[in-house]
C-alpha positions, -999 to +999 in steps of 0.1 A: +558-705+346+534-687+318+508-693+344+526-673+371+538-649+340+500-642+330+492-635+370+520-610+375+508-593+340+475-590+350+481-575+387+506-551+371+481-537+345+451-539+375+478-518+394+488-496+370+447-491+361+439-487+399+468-455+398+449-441+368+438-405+384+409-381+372+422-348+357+403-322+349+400-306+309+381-282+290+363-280+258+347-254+237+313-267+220+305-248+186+277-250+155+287-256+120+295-216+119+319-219+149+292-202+169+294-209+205+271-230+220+253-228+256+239-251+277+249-280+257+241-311+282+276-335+288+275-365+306+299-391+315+291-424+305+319-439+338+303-422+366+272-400+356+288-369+362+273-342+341+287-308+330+264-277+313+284-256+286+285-218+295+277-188+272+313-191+254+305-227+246+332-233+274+326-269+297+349-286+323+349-314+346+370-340+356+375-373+336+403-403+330+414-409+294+392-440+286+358-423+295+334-414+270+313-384+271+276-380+255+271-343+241+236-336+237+215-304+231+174-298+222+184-283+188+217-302+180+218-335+169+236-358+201+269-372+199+294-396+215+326-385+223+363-399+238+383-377+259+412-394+244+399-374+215+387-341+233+424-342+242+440-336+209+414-315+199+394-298+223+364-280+204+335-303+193+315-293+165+277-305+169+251-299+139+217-287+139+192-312+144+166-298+118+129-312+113+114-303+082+079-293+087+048-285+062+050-250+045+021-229+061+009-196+045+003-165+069-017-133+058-019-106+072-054-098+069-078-122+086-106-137+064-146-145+073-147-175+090-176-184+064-149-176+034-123-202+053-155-226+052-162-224+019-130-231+007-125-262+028-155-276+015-145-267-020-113-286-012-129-315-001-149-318-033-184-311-017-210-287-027-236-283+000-258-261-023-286-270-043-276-275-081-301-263-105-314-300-107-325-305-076-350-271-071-345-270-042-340-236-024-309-240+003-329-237+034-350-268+016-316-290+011-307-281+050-340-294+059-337-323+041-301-333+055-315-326+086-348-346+079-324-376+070-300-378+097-329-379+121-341-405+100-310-423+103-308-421+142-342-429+147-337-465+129-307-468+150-323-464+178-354-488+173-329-516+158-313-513+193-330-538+220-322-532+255-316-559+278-337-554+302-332-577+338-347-568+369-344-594+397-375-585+415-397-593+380-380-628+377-390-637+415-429-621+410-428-645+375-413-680+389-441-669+421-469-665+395-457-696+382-458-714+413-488-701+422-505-716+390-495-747+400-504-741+429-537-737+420-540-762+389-528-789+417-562-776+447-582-781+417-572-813+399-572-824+437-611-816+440-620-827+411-603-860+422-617-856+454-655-849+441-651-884+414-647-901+448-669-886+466-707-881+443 
């Protein structure tokens, strides 16, 4: 008896599911100053049907009450909503999705190129020129860091061995090789033969 009680219960609520219809609604989409918003993105999770807010902020499309709808937007943070919800109340409020960025200074007239240098390598803590304790005259200290960094590649490059492999050189060496022997065997062979033979 519960068993057939549970049956009829469950084909009733499939049924009354199965009668469940779409209707269509409409929402308004504004910012935190109940600006309208356009072409806010809305997609329904149920069936992947997708809806563009207009330039009033104004979407529609067709839905059933369960369905859940993803609002999403390039400069608004996304958000998941019911239409059970978008029912009672249909304007949605979506906040700006703000990124806070490094504060960059602008002028408005340009600077030498070799002014901007400078001061990057006085922020980095370098002095390129020559202090009075090195008497050297600036061209001299350019010289020099150019004198070492040659220096420098040129050990590099002599601490470098190359492999070298070349097939033909390993064939002419195991020839010369046999060849030797070659050669060593003829003559141990006539000196064997000249013993025998005064």
């Amino acid at each position: 008896m519960k068993l057939l009680t549970l049956l009829l219960f469950v084909l009733t609520c499939s049924f009354a599911l199965s009668q469940e219809k779409e209707f269509h609604i409409q929402g308004r989409i504004i910012d935190g100053d109940s600006n309208p918003v356009a072409d806010v993105y809305i997609l329904n999770y149920r069936n992947l049907n997708k809806a563009v807010s207009r330039q009033n902020g104004i979407f529609d499309m067709w839905v059933l009450p369960g369905d859940s709808l993803m609002i999403s937007h390039v400069s608004y943070m996304s958000q998941r909503i019911k239409v059970f919800d978008l029912m009672v109340n249909p304007v949605i409020q979506i906040a700006l999705d703000t990124i806070n960025i490094i504060e960059v200074d602008i002028f408005s007239n340009p600077q030498d190129d070799m002014i901007n240098a400078k001061k990057n390598i006085e922020s980095m803590g370098w002095n390129p020129n020559p202090t009075p304790t090195d008497k050297l005259t600036e061209k001299e200290v350019v010289q020099d860091m150019v004198n070492r960094e040659n220096s420098v590649m040129r050990s590099e490059a002599t601490s470098l061995k190359i492999l070298k492999f070349s097939p033909s050189d390993v064939v002419g060496a195991i020839s010369k090789k046999i060849k030797k022997r070659k050669k060593s065997n003829e003559y141990s062979s006539e000196k064997k033969h000249k013993k025998n033979y005064p």
